[in-house]
LOTI-891733 format. One record per residue: residue number from 1; y, x, z of N, C-alpha, C in turn. Coordinates in steps of 0.2 Angstrom, whole numbers, plus 5000, padded with zeros to 4 digits. Layout:
// LOTI-891733
> resi,nv,nu,nw,cav,cau,caw,cv,cu,cw
> NUM,Y,X,Z,Y,X,Z,Y,X,Z;
...
***
This chain:
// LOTI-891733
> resi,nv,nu,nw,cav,cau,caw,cv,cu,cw
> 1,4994,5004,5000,5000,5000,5000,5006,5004,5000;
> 2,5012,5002,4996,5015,5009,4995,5023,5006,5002;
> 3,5024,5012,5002,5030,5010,5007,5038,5009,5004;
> 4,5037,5002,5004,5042,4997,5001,5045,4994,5004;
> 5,5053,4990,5004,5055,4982,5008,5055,4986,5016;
> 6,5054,4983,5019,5052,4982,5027,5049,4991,5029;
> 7,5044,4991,5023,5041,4997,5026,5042,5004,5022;
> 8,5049,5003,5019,5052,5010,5017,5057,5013,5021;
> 9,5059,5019,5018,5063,5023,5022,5069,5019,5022;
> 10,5072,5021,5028,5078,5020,5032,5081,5023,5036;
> 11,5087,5024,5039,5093,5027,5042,5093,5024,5050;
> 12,5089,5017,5050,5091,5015,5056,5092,5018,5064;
> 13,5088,5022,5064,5086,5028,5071,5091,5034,5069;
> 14,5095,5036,5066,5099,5040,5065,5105,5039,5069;
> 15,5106,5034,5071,5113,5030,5076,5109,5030,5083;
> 16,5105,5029,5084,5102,5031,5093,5106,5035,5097;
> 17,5107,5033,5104,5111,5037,5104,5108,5039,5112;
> 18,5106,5044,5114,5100,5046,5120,5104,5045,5126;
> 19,5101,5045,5132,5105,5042,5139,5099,5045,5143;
> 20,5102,5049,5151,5098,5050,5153,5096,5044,5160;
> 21,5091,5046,5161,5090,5040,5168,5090,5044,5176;
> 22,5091,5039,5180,5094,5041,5187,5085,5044,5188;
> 23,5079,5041,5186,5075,5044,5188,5068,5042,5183;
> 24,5061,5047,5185,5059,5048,5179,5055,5040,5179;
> 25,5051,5040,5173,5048,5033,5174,5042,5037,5170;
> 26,5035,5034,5172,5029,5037,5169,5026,5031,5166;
> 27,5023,5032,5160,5021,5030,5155,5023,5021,5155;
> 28,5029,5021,5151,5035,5013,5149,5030,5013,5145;
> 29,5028,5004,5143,5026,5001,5139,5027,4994,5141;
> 30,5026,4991,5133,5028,4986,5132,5036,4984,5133;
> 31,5041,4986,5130,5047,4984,5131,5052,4980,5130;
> 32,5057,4977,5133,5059,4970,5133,5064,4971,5134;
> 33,5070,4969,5128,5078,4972,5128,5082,4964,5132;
> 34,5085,4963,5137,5089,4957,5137,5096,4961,5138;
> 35,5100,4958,5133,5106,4960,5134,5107,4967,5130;
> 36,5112,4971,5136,5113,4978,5139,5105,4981,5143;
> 37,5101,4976,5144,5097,4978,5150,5089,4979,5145;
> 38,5085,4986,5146,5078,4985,5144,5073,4986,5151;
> 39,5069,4981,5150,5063,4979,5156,5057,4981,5151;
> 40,5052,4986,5156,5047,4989,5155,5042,4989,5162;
> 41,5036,4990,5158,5030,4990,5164,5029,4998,5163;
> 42,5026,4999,5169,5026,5006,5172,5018,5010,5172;
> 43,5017,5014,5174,5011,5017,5176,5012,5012,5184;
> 44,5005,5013,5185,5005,5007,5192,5006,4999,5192;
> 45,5007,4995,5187,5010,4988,5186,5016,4987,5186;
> 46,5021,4990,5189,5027,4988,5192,5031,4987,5187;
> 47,5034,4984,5186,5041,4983,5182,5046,4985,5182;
> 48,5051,4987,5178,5057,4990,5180,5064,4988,5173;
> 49,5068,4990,5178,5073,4988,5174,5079,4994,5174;
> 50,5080,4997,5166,5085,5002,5164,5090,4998,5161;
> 51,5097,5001,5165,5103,4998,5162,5106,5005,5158;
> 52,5110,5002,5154,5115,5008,5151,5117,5013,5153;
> 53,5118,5013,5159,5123,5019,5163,5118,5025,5166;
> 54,5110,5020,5164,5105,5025,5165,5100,5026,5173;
> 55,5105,5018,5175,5099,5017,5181,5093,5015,5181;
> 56,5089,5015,5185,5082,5012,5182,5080,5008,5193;
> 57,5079,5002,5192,5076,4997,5198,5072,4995,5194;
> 58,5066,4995,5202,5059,4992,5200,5061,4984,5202;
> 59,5061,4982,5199,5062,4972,5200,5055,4968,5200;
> 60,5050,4970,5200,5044,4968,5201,5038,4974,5203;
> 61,5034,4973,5210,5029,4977,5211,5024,4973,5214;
> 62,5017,4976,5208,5012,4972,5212,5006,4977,5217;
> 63,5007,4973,5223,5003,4974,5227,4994,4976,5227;
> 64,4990,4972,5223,4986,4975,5221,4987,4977,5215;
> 65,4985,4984,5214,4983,4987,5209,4978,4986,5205;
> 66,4973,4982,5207,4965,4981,5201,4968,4974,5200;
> 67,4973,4970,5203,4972,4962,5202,4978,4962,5198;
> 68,4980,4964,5193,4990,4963,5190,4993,4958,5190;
> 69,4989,4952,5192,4990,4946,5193,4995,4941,5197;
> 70,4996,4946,5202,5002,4942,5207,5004,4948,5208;
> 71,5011,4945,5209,5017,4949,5211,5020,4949,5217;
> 72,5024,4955,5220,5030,4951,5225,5037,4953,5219;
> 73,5041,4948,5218,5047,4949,5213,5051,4951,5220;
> 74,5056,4956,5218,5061,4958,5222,5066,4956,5221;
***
């Protein structure tokens, strides 16, 4: 399939502009942009939230580790 449309070359990562964070985060995935704000899941389940200025709060931690299931929301 050749890389065409949607899945051709592009410039759009070229305007990224890097930000450092108040502290490290180990392996973000899944991410989820609201606003200014991006919310990601952590190593360990927890959730966290990085704002522009480069803080990063955990906004959700769960308790059990083997159950991902319930939360306590902070």
């Amino acid at each position: 399939m050749p890389f065409e449309g949607a899945l051709g070359r592009n410039a759009i990562l070229d305007k990224a502009e890097e930000f450092k964070l108040d502290r490290e985060i180990v392996a973000p995935d899944s991410l989820s942009i609201r606003g200014d704000e991006i919310f990601t899941g952590v190593l360990g389940g927890d959730i966290v939230r990085i704002r522009k200025d480069g803080s990063v709060t955990t906004v959700a931690r769960f308790n059990d580790k083997d159950k991902c299931g319930k939360s306590d929301l902070l």
